[in-house]
C-alpha positions as CSV (number, residue, x, y, z in Angstrom):
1,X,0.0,0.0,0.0
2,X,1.2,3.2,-0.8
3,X,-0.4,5.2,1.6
4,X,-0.9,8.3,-0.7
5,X,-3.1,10.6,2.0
6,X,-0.8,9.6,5.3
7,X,2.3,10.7,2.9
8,X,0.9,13.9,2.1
9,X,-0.6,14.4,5.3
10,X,3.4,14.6,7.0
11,X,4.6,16.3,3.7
12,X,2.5,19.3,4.7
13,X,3.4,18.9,8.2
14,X,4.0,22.7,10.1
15,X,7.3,22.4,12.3
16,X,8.0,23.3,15.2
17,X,11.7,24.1,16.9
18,X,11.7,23.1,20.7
19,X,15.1,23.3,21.7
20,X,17.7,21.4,18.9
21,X,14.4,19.5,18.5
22,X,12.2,19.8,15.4
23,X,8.7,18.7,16.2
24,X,6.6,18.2,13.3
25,X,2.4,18.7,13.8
26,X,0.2,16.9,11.9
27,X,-3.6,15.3,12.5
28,X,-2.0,12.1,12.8
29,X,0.6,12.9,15.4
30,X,-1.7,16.0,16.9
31,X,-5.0,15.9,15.9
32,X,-4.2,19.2,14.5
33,X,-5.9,21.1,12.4
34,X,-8.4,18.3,12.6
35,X,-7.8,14.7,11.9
36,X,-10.0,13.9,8.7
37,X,-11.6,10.6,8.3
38,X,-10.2,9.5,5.2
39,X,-6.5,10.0,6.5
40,X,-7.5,7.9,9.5
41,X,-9.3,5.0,7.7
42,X,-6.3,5.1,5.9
43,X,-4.3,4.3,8.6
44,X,-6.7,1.6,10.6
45,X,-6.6,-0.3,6.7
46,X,-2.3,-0.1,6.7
47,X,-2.3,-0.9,10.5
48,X,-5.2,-3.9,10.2
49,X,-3.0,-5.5,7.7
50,X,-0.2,-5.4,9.8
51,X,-1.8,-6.9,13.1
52,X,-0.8,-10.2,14.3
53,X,-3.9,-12.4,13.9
54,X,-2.8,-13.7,17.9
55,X,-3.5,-10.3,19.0
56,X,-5.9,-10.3,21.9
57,X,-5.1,-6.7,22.9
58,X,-4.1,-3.6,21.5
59,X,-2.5,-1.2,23.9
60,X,-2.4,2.8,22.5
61,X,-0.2,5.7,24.6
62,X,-2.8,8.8,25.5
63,X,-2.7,10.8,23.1
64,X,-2.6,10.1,19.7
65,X,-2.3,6.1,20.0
66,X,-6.0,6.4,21.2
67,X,-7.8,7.6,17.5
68,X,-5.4,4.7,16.0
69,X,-6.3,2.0,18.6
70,X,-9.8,2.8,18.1
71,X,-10.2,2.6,14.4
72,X,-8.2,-0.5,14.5
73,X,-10.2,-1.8,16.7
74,X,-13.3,-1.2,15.1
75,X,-11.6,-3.0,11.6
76,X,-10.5,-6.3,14.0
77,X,-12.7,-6.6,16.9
78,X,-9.6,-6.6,19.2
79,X,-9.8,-4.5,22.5
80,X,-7.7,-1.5,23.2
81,X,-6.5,-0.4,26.4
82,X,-4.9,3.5,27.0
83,X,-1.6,3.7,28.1
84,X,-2.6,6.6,30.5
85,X,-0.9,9.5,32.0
86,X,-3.1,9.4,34.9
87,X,-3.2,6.6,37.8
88,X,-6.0,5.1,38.3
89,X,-5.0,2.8,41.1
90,X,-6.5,-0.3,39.6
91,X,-4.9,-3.9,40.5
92,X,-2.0,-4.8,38.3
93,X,-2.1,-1.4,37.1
94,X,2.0,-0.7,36.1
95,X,3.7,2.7,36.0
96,X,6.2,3.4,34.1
97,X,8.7,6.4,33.0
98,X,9.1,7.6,29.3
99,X,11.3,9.7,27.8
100,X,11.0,11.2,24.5
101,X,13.4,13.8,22.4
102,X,11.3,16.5,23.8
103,X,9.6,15.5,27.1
104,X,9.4,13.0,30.2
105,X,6.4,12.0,32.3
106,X,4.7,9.2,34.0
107,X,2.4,6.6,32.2
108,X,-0.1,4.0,33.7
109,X,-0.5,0.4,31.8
110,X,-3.5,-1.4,32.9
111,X,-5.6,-4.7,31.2
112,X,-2.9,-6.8,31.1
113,X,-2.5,-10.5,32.3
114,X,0.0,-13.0,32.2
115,X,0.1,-15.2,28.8
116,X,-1.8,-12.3,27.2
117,X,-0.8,-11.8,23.5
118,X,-0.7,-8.0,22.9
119,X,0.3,-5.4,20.1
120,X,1.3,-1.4,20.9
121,X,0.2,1.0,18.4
122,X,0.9,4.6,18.2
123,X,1.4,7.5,16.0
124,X,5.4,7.3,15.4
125,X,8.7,6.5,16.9
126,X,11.4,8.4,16.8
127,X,13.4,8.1,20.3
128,X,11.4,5.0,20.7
129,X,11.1,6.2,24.6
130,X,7.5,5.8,25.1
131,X,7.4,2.5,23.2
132,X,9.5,0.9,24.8
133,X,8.5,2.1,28.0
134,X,5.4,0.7,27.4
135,X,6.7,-3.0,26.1
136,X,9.1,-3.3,29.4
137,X,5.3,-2.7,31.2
138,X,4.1,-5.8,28.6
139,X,6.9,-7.7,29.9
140,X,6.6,-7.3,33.6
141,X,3.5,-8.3,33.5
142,X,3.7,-11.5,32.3
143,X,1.8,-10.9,28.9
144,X,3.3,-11.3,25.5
145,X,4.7,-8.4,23.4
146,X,3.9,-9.6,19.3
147,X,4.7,-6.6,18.1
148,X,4.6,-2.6,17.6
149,X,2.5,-1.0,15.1
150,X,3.5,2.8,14.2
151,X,1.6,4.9,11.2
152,X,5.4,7.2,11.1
153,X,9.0,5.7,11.9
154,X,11.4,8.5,12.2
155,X,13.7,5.5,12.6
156,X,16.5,4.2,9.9
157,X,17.0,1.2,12.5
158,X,14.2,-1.0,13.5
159,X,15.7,-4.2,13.1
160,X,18.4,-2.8,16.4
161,X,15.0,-0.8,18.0
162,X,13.0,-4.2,17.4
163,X,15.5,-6.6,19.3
164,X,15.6,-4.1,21.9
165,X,11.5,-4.2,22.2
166,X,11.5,-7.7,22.2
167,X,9.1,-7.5,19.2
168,X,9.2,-6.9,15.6
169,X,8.3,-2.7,14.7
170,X,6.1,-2.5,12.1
171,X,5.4,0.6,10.0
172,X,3.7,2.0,7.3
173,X,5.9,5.1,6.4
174,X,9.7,6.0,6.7
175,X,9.8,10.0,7.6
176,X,12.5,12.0,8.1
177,X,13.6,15.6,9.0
178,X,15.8,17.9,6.8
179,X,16.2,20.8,9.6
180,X,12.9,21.8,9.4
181,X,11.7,20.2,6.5
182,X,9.7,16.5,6.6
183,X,10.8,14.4,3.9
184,X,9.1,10.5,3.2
185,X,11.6,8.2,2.4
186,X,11.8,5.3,-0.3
């Protein structure tokens, strides 16, 4: 798939410099201006492809895993779960720490149980900080990380980023940054 509306969505990404940092916005990594449907179903079809057919949950980082998680799950008919940023207190609820190339804070997995085969999904890796954050939480649980699903990989090594996940990360674009200028690559 060739994913003609995601590409162009990033292509006419606005940038944003915090720090030596250049944050690009879009709907699917902001929800800004406004996330349209067309550019979502696009990404639940690419992302439904991808999922594991073992999945039995999908677990999506607040924000902008939630809109992903829940189209996909719509498409499948496999549960999502939101990585929160607030503590809810609930049993087996784990906490982690992530760190991206921009920010730190606390997150809050819950819905996970020992044996249980689950996928992460999000809106793009670049540090890979939240991710895999979020798969050491799959781990200490007990449950089964099959793999990470991302609609942008900022990333020209996922083989080295998957082995360190534990899981294969799958994608449906190659981005980059020029300074302040997004590029798609291949």
């Amino acid at each position: 798939m060739d994913f003609p509306l995601l590409r162009r969505c990033f292509l006419e990404s606005s940038v944003k410099q915090i720090g030596e940092y250049h944050y690009f916005l879009n709907p699917i990594s902001d929800g800004v201006p406004a996330v349209m449907p067309e550019v979502l179903e696009e990404a639940a079809a690419g992302l439904s492809e991808l999922l594991d057919k073992d999945v039995e949950l999908v677990l999506a980082p607040e924000a902008m895993g939630i809109p992903l998680a829940a189209a996909l799950s719509l498409r499948t008919r496999v549960p999502f779960s939101v990585v929160r940023k607030k503590s809810y207190g609930l049993p087996g609820e784990i906490e982690i720490s992530q760190k991206t190339g921009y920010s730190k804070s606390r997150m809050f997995v819950n819905g996970l149980r020992k044996g249980m085969k689950v996928a992460i999904v999000d809106d793009v890796i670049d540090t890979g900080g939240t991710l895999t954050a979020i798969s050491d939480a799959v781990r200490e649980s007990g449950a089964e990380l099959v793999q990470v699903l991302v609609v942008y990989s900022m990333r020209e090594d996922l083989p080295a980023v998957s082995e360190r996940m534990g899981a294969p990360v799958c994608r449906l674009l190659d981005i980059g940054m020029d300074g302040p200028r997004p590029f798609v690559r291949g």
